[in-house]
mmCIF file of the C-alpha atoms, coordinates in Angstrom:
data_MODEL
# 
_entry.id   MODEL 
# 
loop_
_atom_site.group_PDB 
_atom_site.id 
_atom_site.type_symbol 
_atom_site.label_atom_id 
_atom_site.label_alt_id 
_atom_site.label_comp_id 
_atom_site.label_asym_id 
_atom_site.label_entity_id 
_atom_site.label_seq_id 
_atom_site.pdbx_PDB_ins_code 
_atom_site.Cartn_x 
_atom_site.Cartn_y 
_atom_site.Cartn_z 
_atom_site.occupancy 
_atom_site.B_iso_or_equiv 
_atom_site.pdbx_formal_charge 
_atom_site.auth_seq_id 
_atom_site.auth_comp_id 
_atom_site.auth_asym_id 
_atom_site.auth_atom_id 
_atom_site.pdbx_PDB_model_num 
ATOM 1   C CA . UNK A 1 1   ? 30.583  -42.147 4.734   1.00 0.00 ? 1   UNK A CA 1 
ATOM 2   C CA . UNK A 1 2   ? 30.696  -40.714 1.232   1.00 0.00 ? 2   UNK A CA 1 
ATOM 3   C CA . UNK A 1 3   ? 28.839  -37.451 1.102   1.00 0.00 ? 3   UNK A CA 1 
ATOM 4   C CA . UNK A 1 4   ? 26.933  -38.649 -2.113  1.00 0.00 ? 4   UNK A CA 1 
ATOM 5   C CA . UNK A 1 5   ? 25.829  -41.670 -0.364  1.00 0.00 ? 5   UNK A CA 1 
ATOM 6   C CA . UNK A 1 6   ? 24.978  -39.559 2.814   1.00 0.00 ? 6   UNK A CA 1 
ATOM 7   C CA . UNK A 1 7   ? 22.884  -36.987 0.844   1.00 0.00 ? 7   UNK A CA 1 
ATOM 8   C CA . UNK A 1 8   ? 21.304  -39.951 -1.092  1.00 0.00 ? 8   UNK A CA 1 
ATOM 9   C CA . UNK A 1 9   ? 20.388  -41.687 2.233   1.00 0.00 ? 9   UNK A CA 1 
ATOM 10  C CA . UNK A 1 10  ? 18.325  -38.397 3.486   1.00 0.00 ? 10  UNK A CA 1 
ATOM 11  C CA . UNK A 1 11  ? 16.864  -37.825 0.156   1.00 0.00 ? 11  UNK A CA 1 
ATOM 12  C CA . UNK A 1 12  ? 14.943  -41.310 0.680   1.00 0.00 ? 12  UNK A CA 1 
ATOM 13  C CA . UNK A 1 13  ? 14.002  -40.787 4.499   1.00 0.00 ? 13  UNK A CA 1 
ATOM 14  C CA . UNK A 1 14  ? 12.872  -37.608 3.431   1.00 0.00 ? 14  UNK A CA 1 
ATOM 15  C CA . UNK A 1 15  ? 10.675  -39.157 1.067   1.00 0.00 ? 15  UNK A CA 1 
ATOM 16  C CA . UNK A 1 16  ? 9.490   -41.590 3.548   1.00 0.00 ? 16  UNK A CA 1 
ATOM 17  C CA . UNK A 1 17  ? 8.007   -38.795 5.317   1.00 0.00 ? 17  UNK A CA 1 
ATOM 18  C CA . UNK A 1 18  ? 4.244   -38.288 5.597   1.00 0.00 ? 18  UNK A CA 1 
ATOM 19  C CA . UNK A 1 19  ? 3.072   -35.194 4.073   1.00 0.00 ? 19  UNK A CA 1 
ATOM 20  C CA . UNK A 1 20  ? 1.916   -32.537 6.259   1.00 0.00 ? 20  UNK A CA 1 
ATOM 21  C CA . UNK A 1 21  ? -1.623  -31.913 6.993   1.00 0.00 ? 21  UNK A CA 1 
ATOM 22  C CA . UNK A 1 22  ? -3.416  -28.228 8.234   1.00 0.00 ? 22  UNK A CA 1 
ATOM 23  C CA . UNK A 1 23  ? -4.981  -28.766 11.521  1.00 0.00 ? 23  UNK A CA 1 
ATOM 24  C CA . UNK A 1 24  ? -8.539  -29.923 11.061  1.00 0.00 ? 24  UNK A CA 1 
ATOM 25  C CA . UNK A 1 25  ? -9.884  -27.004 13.191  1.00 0.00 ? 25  UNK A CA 1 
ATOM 26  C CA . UNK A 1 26  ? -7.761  -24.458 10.501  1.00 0.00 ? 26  UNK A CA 1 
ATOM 27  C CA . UNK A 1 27  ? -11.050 -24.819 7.662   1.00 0.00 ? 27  UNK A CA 1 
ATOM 28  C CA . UNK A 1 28  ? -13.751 -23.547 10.065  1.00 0.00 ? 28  UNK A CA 1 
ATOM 29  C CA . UNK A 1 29  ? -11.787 -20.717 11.795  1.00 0.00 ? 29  UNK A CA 1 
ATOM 30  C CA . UNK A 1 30  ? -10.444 -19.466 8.678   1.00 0.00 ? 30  UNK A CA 1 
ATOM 31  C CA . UNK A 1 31  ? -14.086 -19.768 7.253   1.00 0.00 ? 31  UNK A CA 1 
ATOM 32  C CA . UNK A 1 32  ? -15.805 -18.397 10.203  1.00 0.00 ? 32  UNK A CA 1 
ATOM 33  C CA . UNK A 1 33  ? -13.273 -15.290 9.851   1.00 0.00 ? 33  UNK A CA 1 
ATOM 34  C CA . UNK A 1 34  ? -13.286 -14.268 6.324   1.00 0.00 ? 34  UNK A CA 1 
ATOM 35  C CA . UNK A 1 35  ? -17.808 -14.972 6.513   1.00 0.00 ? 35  UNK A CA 1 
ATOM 36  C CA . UNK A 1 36  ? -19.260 -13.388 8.963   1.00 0.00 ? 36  UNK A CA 1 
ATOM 37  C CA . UNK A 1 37  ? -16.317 -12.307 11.034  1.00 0.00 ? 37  UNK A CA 1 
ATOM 38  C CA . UNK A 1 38  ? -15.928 -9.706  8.891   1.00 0.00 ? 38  UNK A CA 1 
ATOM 39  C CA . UNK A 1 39  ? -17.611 -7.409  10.768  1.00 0.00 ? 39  UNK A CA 1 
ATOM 40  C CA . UNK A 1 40  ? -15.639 -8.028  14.150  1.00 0.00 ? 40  UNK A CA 1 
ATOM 41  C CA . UNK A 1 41  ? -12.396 -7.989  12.271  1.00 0.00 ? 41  UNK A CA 1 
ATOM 42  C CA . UNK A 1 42  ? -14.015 -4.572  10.807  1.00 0.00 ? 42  UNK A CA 1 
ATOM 43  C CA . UNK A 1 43  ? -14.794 -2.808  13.940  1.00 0.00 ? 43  UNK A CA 1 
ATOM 44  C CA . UNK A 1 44  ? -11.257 -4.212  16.039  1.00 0.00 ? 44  UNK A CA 1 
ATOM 45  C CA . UNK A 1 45  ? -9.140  -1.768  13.507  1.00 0.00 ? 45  UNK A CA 1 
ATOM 46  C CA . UNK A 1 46  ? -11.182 1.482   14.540  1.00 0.00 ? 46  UNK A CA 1 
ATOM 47  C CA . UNK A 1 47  ? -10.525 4.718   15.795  1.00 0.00 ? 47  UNK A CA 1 
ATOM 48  C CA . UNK A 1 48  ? -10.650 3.217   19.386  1.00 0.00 ? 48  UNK A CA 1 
ATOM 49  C CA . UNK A 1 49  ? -8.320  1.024   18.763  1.00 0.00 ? 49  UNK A CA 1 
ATOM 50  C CA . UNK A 1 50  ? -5.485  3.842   17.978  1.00 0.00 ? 50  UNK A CA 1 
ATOM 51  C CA . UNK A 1 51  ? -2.645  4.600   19.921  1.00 0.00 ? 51  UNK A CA 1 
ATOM 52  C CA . UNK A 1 52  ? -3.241  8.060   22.049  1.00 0.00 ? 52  UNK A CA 1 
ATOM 53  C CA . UNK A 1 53  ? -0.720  10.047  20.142  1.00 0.00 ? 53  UNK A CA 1 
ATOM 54  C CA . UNK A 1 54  ? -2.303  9.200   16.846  1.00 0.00 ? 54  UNK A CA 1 
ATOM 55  C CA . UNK A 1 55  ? -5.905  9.853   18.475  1.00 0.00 ? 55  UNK A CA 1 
ATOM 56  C CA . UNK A 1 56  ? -4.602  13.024  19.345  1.00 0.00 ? 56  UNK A CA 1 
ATOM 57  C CA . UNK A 1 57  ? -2.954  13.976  16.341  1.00 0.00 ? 57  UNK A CA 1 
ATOM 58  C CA . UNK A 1 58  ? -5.812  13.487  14.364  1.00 0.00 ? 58  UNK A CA 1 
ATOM 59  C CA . UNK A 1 59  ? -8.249  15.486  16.606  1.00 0.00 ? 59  UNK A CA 1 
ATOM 60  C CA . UNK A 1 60  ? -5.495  18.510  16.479  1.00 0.00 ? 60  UNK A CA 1 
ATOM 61  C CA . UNK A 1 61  ? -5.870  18.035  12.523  1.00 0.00 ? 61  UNK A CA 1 
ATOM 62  C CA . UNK A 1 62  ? -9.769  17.746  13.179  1.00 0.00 ? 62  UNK A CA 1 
ATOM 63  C CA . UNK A 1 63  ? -9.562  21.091  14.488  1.00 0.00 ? 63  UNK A CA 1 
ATOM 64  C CA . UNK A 1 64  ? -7.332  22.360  12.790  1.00 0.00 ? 64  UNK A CA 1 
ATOM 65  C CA . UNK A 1 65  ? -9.378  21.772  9.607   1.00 0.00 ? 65  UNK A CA 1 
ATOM 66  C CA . UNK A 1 66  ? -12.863 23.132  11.130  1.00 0.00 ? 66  UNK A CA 1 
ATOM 67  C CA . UNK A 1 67  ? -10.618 26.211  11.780  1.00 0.00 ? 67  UNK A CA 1 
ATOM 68  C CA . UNK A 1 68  ? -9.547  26.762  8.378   1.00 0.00 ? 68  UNK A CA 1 
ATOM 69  C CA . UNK A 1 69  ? -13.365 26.257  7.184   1.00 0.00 ? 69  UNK A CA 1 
ATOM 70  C CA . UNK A 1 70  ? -14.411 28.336  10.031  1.00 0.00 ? 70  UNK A CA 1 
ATOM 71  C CA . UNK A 1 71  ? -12.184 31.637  9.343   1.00 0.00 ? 71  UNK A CA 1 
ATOM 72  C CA . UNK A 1 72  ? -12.852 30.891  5.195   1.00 0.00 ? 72  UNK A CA 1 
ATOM 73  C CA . UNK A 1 73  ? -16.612 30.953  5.863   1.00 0.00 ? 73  UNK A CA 1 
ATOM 74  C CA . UNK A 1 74  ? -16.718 34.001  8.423   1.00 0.00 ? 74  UNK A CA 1 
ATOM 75  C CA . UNK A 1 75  ? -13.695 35.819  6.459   1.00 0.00 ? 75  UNK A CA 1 
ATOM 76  C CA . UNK A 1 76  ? -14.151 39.581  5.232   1.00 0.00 ? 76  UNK A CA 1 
ATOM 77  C CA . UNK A 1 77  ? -14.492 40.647  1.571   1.00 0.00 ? 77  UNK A CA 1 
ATOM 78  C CA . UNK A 1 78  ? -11.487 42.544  1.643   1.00 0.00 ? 78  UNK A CA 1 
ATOM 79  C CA . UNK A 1 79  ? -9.116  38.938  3.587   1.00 0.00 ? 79  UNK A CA 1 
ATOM 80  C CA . UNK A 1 80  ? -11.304 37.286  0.512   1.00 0.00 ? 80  UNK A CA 1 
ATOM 81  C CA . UNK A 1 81  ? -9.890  39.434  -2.178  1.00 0.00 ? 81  UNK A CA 1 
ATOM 82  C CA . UNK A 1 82  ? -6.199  38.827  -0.385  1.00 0.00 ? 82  UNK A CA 1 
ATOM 83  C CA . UNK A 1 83  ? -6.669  35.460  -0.246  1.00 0.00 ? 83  UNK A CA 1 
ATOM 84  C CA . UNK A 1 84  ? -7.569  35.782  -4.108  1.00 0.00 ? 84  UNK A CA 1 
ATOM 85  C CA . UNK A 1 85  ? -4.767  37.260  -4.406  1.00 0.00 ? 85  UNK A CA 1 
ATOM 86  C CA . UNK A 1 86  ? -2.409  35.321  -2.716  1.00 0.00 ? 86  UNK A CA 1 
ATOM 87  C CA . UNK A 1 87  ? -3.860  31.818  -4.494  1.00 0.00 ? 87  UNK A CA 1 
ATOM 88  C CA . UNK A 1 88  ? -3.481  33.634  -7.613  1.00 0.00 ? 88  UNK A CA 1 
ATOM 89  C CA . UNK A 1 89  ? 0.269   34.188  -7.123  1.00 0.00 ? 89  UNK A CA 1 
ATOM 90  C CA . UNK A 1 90  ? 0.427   30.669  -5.853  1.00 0.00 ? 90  UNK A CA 1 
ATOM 91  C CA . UNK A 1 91  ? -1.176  29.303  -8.854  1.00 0.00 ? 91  UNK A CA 1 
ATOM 92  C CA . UNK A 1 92  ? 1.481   31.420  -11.163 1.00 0.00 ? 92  UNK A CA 1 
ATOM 93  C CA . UNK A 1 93  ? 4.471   30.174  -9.169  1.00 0.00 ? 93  UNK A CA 1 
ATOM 94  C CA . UNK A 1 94  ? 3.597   26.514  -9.717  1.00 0.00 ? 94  UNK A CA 1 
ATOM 95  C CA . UNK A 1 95  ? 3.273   27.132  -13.238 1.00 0.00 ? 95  UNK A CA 1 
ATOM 96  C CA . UNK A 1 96  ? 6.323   28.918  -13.822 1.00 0.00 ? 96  UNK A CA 1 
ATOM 97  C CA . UNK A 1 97  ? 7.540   25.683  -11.672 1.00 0.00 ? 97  UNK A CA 1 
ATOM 98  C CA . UNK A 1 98  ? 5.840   23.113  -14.243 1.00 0.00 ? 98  UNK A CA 1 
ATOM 99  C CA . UNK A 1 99  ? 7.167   24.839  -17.255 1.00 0.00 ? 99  UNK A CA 1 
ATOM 100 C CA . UNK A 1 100 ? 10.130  25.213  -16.463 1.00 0.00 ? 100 UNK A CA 1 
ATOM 101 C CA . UNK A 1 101 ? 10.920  22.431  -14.553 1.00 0.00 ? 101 UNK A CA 1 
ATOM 102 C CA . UNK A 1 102 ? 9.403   19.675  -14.115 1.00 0.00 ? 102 UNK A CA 1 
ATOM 103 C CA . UNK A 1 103 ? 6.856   19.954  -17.423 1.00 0.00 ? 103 UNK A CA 1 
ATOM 104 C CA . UNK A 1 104 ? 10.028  18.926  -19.986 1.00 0.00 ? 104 UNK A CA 1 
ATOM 105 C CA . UNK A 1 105 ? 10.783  15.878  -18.126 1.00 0.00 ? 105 UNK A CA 1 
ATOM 106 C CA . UNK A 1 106 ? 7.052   14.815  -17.543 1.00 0.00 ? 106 UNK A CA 1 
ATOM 107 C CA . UNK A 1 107 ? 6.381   12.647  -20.712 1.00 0.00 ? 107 UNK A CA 1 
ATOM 108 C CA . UNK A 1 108 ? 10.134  11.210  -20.432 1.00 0.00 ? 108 UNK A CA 1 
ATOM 109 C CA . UNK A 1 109 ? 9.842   10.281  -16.590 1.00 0.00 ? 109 UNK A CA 1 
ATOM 110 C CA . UNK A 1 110 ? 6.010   8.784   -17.796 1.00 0.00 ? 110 UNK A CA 1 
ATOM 111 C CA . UNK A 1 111 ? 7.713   6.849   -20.683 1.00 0.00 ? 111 UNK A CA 1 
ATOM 112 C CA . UNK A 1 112 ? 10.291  5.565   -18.360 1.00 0.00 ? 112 UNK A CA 1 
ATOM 113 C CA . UNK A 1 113 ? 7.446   4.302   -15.717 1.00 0.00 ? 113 UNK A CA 1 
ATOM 114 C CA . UNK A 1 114 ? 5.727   2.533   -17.909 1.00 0.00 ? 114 UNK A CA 1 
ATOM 115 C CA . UNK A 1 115 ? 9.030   0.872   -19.522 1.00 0.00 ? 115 UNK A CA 1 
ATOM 116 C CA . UNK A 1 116 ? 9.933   0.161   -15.923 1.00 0.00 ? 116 UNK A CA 1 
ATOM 117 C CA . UNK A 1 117 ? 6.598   -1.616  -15.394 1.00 0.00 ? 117 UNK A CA 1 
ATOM 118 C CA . UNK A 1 118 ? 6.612   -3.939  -18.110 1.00 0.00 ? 118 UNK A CA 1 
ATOM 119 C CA . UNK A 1 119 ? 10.412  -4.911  -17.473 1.00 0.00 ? 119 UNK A CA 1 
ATOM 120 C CA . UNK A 1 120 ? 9.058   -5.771  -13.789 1.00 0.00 ? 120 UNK A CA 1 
ATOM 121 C CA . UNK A 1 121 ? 6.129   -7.714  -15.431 1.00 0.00 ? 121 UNK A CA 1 
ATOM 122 C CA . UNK A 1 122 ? 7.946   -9.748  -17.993 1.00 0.00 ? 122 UNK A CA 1 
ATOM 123 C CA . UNK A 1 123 ? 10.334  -10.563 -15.266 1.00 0.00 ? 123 UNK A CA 1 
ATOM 124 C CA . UNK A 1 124 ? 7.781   -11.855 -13.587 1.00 0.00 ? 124 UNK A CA 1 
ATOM 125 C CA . UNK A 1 125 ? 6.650   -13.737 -16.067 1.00 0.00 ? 125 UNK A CA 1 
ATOM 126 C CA . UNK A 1 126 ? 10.018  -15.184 -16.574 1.00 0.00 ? 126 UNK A CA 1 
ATOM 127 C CA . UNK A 1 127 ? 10.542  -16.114 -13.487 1.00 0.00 ? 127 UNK A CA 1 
ATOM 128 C CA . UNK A 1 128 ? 6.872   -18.213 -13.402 1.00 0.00 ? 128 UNK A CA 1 
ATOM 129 C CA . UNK A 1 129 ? 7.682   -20.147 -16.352 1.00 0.00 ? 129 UNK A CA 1 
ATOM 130 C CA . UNK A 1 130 ? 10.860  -20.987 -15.186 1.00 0.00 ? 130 UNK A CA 1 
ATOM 131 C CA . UNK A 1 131 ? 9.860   -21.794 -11.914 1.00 0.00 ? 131 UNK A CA 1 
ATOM 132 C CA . UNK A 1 132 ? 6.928   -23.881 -12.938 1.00 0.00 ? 132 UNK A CA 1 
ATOM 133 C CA . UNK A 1 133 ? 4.460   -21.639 -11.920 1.00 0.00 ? 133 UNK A CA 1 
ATOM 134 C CA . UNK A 1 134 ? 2.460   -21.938 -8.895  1.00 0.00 ? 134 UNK A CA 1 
ATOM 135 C CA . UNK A 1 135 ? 1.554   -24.821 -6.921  1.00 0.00 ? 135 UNK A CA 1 
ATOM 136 C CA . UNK A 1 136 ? -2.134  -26.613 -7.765  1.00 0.00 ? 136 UNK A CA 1 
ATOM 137 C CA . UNK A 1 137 ? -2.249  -28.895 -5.095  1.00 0.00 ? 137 UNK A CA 1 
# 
């Protein structure tokens, strides 16, 4: 058999084919879910429901935290004026940092984001006309 006539054959029996239908139990569930399942599908994706390493991990970082506040809050005037100090030289590194650095290249890197962006977009675009855009069945 001729592989025109072949692919011309399935074309039609494909045709012939019903289309396919959604299960008729698919409207309510989905319904159901996104109304007042909400709630439910809220509460399954809680803290609970973590593994234990990332429960524990974020009770070490819990604590870690209230430690931090803790030692800030109870600190004496003299560790205040050293951690003055030290946030001060912190503040003047990453400024030296952003002028010298990374503050030339800022507007160019913004520039080129944004170009970026609307290349992606109009691609997008393209690519919906020439597809036919989406389906409004």
């Amino acid at each position: 058999m001729d592989p025109a006539d072949l692919e011309q054959l399935l074309h039609r029996e494909l045709k012939r084919l019903p289309q396919p239908r959604a299960p008729r139990t698919l409207l309510p569930r989905v319904l159901a879910a996104t109304l007042d399942g909400g709630s439910a599908a809220a509460a399954a994706t809680g803290w609970s429901t973590w593994s234990q390493g990332w429960q524990a991990a974020s009770v070490a970082a819990l604590l870690a935290l209230l430690t931090g506040v803790w030692m800030l809050v109870g600190a004496a005037p003299s560790e205040v004026t050293n951690a003055t100090r030290a946030a001060s030289e912190t503040a003047t590194v990453v400024r030296v940092f952003w002028q010298v650095l990374f503050g030339p290249i800022a507007v160019y890197m913004a520039v080129l984001g944004v170009a970026l962006t609307l290349a992606c977009a109009a691609a997008w675009a393209a690519f919906e006309v020439a597809l036919g855009g989406a389906s409004h069945r």
